[in-house]
C-alpha positions as CSV (number, residue, x, y, z in Angstrom):
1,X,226.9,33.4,270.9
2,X,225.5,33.6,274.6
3,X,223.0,36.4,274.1
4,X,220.2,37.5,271.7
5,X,219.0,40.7,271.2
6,X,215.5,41.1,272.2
7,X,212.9,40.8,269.8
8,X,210.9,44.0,268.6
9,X,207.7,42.8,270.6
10,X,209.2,42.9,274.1
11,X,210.9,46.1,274.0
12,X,207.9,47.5,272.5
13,X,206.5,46.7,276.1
14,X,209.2,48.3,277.9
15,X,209.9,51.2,275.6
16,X,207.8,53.6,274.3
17,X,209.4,54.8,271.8
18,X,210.2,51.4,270.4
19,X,206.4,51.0,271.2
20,X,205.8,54.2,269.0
21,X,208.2,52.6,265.8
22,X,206.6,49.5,266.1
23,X,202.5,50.6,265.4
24,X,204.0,53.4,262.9
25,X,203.2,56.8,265.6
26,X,206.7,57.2,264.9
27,X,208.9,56.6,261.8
28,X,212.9,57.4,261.5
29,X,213.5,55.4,258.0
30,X,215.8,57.3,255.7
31,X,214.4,59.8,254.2
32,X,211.1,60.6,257.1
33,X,210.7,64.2,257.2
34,X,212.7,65.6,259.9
35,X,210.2,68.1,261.2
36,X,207.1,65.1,261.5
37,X,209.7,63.2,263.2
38,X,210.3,65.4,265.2
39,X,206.5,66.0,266.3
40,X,205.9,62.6,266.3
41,X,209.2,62.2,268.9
42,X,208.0,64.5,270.9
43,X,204.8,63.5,271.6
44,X,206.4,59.9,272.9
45,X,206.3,59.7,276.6
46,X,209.9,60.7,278.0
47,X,211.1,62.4,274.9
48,X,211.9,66.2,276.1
49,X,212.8,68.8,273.3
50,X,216.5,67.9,273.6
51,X,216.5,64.1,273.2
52,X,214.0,64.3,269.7
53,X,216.9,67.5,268.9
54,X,219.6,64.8,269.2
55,X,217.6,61.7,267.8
56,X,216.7,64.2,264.3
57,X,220.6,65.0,264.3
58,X,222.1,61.5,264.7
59,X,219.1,59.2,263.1
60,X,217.7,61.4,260.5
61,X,221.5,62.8,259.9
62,X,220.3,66.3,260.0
63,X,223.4,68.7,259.2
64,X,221.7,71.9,260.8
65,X,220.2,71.0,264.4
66,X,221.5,72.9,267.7
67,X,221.4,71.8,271.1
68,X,223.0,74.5,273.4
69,X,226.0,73.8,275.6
70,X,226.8,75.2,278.8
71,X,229.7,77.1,277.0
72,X,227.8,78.4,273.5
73,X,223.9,79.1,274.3
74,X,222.7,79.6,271.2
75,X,224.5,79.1,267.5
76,X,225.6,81.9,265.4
77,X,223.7,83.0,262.2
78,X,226.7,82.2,260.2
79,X,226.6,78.0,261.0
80,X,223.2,77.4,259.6
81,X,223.0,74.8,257.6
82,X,225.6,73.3,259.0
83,X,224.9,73.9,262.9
84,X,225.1,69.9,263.6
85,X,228.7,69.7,262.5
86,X,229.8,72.7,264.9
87,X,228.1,70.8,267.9
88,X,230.6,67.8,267.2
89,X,233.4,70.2,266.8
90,X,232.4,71.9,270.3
91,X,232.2,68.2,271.9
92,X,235.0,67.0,270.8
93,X,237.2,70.1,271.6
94,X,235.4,70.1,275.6
């Protein structure tokens, strides 16, 4: 092994949302509620309404969050709950 992974201390000073997880602002553990998460994302420095969007989709696994494309603006009625699973479909088939 030729490299460690740096401990949770010294990203905490370089990132804040690993700043934010570390002193508890912020918690993503299975089963957080998605919609303080959320909040608590987006009140991290950095973190626009699109990164904590992708962050609830892919760390708190929620099935029903939309970010628009360039190619579908907004999601039809008819994918809720399942709107995450129709954004991976769109990626994959761009």
């Amino acid at each position: 092994m030729t490299h460690l992974f740096p401990p949770t201390a010294a990203l905490a000073e370089v990132a804040p949302i690993a700043e934010a997880l570390v002193t508890g602002r912020l918690t993503l553990d299975p089963g957080a509620d998605r919609d303080e998460a959320e909040r608590q994302l987006r009140a991290v420095p950095g973190v626009d309404e699109r990164t904590a969007a992708y962050i609830r989709m892919r760390a708190l696994a929620d099935p029903d969050v939309f970010l628009p494309t360039p190619q579908v603006r907004q999601a039809p009625a008819s994918w809720r709950p399942w709107r995450s699973y129709a954004l991976h479909h769109l990626w994959a088939a761009a």
